[in-house]
Structures are given as C-alpha cells and as structure tokens.
C-alpha positions as CSV (number, residue, x, y, z in Angstrom):
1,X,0.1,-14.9,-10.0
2,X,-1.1,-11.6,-11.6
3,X,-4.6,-10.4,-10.8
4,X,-6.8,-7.6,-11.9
5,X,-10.1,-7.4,-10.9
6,X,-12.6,-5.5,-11.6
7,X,-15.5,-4.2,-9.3
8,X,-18.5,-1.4,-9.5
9,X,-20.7,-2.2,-12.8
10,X,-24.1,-2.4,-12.9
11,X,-27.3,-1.0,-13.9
12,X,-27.6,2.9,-14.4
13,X,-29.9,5.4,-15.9
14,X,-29.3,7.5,-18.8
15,X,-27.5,10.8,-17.4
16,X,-26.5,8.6,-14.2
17,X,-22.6,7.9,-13.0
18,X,-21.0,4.8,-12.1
19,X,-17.4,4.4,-10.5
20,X,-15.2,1.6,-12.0
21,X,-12.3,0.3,-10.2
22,X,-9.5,-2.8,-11.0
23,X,-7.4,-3.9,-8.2
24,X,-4.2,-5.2,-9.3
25,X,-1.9,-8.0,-7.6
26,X,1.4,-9.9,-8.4
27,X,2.3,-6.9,-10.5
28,X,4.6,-3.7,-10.1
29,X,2.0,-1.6,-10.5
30,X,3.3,1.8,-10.0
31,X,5.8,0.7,-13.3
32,X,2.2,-0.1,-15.3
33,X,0.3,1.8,-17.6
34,X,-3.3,1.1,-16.7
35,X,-6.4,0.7,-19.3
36,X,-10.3,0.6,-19.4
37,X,-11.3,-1.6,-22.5
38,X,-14.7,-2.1,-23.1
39,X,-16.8,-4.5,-25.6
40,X,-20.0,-4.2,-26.7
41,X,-21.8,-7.3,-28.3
42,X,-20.9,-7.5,-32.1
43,X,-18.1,-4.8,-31.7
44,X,-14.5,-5.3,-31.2
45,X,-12.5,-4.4,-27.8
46,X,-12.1,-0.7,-27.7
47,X,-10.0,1.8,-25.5
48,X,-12.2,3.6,-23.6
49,X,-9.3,5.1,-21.1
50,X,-5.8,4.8,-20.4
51,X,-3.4,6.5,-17.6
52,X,0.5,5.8,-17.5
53,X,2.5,5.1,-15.0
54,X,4.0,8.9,-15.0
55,X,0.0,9.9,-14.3
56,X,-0.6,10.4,-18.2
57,X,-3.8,10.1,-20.0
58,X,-5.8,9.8,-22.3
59,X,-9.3,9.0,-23.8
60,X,-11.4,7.7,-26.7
61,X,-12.9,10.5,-28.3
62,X,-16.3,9.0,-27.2
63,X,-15.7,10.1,-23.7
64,X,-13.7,12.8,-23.4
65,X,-15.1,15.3,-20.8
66,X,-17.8,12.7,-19.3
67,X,-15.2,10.1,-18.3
68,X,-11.9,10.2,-16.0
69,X,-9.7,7.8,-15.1
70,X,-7.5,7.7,-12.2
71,X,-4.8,5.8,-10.3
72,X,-3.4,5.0,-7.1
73,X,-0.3,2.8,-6.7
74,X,-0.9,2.9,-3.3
75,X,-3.8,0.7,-3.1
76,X,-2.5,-1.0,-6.4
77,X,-5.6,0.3,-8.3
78,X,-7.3,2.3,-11.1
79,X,-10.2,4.4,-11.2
80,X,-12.5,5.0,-14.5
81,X,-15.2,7.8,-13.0
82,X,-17.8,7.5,-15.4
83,X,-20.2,10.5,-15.1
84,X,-23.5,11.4,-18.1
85,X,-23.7,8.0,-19.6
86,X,-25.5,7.1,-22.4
87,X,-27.4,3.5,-23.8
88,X,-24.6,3.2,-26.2
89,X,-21.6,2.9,-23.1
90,X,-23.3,0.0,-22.8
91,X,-20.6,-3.1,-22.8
92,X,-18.1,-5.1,-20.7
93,X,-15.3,-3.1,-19.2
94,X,-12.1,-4.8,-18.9
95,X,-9.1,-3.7,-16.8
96,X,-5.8,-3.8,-18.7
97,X,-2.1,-3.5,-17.8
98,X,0.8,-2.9,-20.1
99,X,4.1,-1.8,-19.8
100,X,4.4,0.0,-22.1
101,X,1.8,3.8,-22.2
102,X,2.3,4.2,-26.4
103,X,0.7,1.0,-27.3
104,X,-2.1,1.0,-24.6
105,X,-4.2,1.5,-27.6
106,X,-3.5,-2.2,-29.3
107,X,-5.9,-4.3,-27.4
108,X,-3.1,-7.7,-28.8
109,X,-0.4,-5.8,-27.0
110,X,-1.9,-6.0,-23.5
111,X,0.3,-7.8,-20.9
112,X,-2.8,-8.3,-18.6
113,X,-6.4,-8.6,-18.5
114,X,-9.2,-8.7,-15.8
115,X,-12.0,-10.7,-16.7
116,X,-14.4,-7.9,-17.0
117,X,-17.4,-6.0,-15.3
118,X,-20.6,-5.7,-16.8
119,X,-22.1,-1.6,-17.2
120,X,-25.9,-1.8,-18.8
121,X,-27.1,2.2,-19.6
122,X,-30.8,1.8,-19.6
123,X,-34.2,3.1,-18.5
C-alpha cells in the first residue's frame, strides 16, 4: 500500500520559514520524481516544487529564490524549505509522486498523492 504523508504545516508569520516534509512508503522512491502541490480555496492545484529522481528541479515562478525543495532516498522523503513567506502561500500542500519528472507539472498525471498539510501565512 503506497503512502505519502505529509508533516510540518502550521501557522507562521509573514517573513517567517516553515520546513515541509512527505515520507513516502510502498514505493521505489529513489525511481520517483517528487512534487509540492499546493491549493488555495477557490484556486486550482498548483505546482509549487518539483525534484527528480536524478536530483533535478524546479519551481513555480512564485517561489523561485524563497523556496527549495529537497530529497533523500534514504529516509524515503522530500523536503520543501520554505523560507520569506507571504499571506498569499497561504493553501494546502500536497506531496506528489510521479514517475515520470516532464509531466510533474499536470496535477491529472500524478501517480500519488498525500492527503495534504495545511500552511496559514498570517499575523
């Protein structure tokens, strides 16, 4: 049975950092490329970050240069460093794992999804 979970949302200030992380089970993870999705209310499910399984990556345009996100296969788990955020990061982050790195950014073509981790950028 496949798992990803997702741990580390929460409540931050503007300017503050919070670290994301999705532990994966019942997959191959080291053959996965890894994704952070995230979905604010009213908007659709966006790609925030994605890393393949090579230790490519790349970012939403939205982020570049305040976010990272990170792997290790040998805890079976991805990283999304989120560093200067804003009111409008604001949504569920979802872990995602495909097989494939080139369509990481069609939310349809995931394989797998965690169920999600709340991040609320407020003072």
């Amino acid at each position: 049975q496949v798992q990803l979970v997702e741990f580390g949302g929460g409540l931050v200030q503007p300017g503050g950092s919070l670290r994301l992380s999705c532990e994966a089970s019942g997959i191959i993870f080291s053959i996965y490329a890894m994704g952070w999705y995230r979905q604010a209310p009213g908007n659709q499910r966006e790609l925030v970050a994605a890393i393949g399984s090579g230790g490519s990556t790349n970012y939403a345009d939205s982020v570049k240069g305040r976010f990272t996100i990170s792997r290790d296969n040998a805890k079976n788990t991805v990283y999304l460093q989120m560093n200067s955020l804003k009111p409008e990061d604001t949504a569920v982050y979802y872990c995602a794992a495909n097989r494939l790195m080139v369509t990481m950014k069609n939310a349809n073509l995931m394989d797998y999804w965690g169920k999600g981790t709340l991040v609320t950028v407020s003072s």
